[in-house]
PLY file of the C-alpha trace (Angstrom):
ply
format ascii 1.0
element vertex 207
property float x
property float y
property float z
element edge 206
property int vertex1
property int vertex2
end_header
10.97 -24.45 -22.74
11.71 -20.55 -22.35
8.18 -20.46 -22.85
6.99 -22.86 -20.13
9.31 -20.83 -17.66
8.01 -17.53 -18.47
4.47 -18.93 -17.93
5.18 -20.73 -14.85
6.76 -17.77 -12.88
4.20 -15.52 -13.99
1.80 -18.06 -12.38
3.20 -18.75 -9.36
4.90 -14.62 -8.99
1.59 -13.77 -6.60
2.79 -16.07 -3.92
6.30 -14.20 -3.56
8.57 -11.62 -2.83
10.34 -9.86 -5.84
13.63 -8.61 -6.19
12.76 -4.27 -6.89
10.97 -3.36 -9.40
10.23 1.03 -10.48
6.87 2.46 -8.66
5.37 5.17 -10.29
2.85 7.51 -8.59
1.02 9.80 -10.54
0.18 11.54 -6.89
-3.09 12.10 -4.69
-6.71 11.59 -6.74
-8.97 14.45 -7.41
-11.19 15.14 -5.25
-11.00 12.41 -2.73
-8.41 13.47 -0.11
-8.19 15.99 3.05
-6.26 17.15 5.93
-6.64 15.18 8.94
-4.77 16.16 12.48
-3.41 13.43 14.82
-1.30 12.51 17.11
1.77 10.37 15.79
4.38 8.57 18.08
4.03 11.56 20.33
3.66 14.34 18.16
1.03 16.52 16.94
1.06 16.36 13.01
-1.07 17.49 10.33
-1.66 15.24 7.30
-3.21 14.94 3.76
-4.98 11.58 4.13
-6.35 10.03 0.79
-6.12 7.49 -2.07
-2.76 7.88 -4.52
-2.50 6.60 -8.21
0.09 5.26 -9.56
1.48 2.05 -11.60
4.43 -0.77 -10.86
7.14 -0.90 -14.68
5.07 -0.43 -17.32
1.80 -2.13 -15.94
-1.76 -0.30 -15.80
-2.84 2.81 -12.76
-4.27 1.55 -9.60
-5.38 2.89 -6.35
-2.67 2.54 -3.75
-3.26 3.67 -0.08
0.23 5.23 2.59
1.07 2.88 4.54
4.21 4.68 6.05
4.00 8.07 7.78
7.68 8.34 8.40
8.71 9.64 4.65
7.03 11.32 2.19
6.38 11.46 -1.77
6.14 13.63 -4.50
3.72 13.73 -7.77
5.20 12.16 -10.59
8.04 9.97 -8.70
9.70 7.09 -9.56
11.78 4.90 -7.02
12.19 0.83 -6.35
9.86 -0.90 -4.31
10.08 -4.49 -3.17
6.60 -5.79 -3.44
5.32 -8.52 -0.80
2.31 -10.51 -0.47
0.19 -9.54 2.82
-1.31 -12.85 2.56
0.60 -15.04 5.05
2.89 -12.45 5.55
2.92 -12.66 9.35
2.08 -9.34 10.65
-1.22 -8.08 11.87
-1.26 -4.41 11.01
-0.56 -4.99 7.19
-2.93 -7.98 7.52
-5.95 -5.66 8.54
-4.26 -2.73 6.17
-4.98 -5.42 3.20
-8.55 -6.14 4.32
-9.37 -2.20 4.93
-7.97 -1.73 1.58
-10.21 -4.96 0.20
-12.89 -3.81 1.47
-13.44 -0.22 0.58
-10.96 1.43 -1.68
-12.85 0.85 -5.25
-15.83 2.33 -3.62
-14.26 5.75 -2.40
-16.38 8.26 -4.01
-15.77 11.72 -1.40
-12.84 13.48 0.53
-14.33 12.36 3.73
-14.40 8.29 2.64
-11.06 8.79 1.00
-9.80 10.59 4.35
-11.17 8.17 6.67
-10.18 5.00 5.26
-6.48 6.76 4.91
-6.80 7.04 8.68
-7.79 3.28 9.21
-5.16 2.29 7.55
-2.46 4.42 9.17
-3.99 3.19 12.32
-3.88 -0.57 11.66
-0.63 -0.28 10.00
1.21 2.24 12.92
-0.78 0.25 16.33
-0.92 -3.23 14.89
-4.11 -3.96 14.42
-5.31 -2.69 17.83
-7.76 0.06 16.56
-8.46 2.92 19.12
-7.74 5.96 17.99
-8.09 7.67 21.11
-5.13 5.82 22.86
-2.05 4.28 21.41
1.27 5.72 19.26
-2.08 6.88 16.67
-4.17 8.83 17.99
-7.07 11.59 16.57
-6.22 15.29 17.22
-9.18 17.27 16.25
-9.65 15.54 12.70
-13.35 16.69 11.35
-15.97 14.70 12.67
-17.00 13.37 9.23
-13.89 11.97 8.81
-13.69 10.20 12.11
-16.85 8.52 11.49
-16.05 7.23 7.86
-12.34 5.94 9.90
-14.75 3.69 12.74
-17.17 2.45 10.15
-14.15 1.46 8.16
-12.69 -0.36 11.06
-16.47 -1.71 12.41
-17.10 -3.31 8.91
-14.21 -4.66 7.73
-13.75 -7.99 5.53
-11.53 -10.91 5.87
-9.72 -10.65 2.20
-6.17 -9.77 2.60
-5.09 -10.80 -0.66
-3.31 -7.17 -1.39
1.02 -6.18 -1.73
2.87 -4.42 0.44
4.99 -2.41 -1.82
7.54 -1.92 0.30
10.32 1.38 -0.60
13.40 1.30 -1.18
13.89 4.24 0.79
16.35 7.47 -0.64
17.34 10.23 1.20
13.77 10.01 3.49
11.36 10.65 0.25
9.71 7.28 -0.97
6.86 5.95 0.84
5.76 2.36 1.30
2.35 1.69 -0.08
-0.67 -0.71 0.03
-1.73 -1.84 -3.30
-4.14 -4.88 -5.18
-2.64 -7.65 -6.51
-0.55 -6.50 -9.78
-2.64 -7.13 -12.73
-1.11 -9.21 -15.37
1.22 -6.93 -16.93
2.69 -5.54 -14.08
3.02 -9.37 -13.07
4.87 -10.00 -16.63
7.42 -7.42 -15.59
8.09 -9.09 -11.92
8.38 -12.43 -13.70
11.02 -11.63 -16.12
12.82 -9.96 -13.45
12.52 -13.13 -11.09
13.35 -14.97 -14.44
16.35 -12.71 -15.10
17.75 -13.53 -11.47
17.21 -17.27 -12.10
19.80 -17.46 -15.63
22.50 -15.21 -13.31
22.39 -18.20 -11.12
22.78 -20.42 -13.14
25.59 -18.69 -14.95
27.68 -18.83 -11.67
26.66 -22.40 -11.34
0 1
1 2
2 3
3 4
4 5
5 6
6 7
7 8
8 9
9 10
10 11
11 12
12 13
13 14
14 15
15 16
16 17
17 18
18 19
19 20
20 21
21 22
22 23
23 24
24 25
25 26
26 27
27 28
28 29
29 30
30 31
31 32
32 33
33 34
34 35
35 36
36 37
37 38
38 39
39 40
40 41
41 42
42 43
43 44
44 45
45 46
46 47
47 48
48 49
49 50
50 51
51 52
52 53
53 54
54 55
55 56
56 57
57 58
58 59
59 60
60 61
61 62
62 63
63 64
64 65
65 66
66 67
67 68
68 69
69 70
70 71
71 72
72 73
73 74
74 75
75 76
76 77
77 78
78 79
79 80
80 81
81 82
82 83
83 84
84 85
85 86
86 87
87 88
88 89
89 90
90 91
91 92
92 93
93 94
94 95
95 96
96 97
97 98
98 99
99 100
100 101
101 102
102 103
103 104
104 105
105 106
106 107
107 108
108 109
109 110
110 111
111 112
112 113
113 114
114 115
115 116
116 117
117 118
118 119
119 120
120 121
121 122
122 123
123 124
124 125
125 126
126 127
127 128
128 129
129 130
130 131
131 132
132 133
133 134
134 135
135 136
136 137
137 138
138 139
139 140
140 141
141 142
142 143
143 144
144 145
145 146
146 147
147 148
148 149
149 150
150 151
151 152
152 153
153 154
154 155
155 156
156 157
157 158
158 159
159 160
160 161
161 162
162 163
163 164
164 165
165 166
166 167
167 168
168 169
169 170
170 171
171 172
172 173
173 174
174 175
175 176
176 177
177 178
178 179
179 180
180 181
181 182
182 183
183 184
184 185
185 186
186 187
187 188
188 189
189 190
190 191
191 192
192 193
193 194
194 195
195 196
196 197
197 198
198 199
199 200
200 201
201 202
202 203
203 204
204 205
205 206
């Protein structure tokens, strides 16, 4: 019976929100990241724009994109996330976030590709899915033309899969980020469903 529940959570886990779970990132990738300028809510900022590794418990490394400007992260930090579906979810920006991610992230081979779709991203995610990156609250400020053009051919040629989580920080004195990540594989999925698992015998407890 334990058994049965352990394999039924784990199957149906993709199709909810968890209760926190320890995110991991090993930092930016090698070689596949670079400084991009824009305008943000305002405000002239400089950014490093690129893929991050990292891992959810004690599950396997995978590519995980920013998709929160407003705090920042350090190599080799640990902190909760609350990971949520995209799929469904309801909102627009982390609906085309999901697809951008989908779509090219396990192709990113240069600084310029891992750059641009960084920038797609922060612009679906920060103007909701209306991509112009000449007017809005995200705009370009003198980011190398390279990059730019990687961004718009990101955002010209995106797919329709948005089957990706929205890890979603728990956020600590202004340090952890939010992230965009692929569906957990299964051992990071074995760790969310004992923890969903662990919530359900508390419950019953008190009943």
């Amino acid at each position: 019976m334990k058994r049965t529940l352990a394999l039924a959570l784990i199957a149906t886990c993709s199709s909810l929100s968890f209760a926190s779970i320890n995110l991991h990132v090993n930092g930016l990738e090698g070689g596949l990241y670079n400084t991009v300028h824009v305008n943000y809510n305002g405000n002239n900022r400089d950014f490093t724009a690129g893929p991050q590794s990292g891992h959810l418990g004690a599950g396997p490394d995978f590519r995980m994109f920013c998709v929160d400007l407003d705090h920042t992260v350090s190599p080799g930090s640990d902190y909760p996330v609350n990971p949520t579906q995209i799929n469904g979810f309801g909102n627009a920006g982390l609906s085309l976030a999901a697809k951008l991610y989908n779509s090219f992230a396990g192709g990113i081979s240069t600084s310029d590709e891992g750059a641009g779709l960084q920038l797609a991203i922060w612009e679906a995610v920060v103007d909701n899915a209306v991509v112009d990156f000449a007017n809005g609250n995200f705009k370009d400020n003198g980011t190398s033309g390279a990059i730019m053009m990687k961004a718009n051919f990101f955002l010209a040629n995106v797919g329709t899969n948005d089957h990706a989580y929205w890890l979603d920080a728990v956020h600590v004195e202004n340090r952890n980020q939010s992230m965009i990540g692929p569906v957990p594989e299964p051992a990071s999925m074995s760790v969310l469903a004992l923890g969903v698992a662990g919530l359900l015998r508390r419950r019953n407890k008190k009943a």
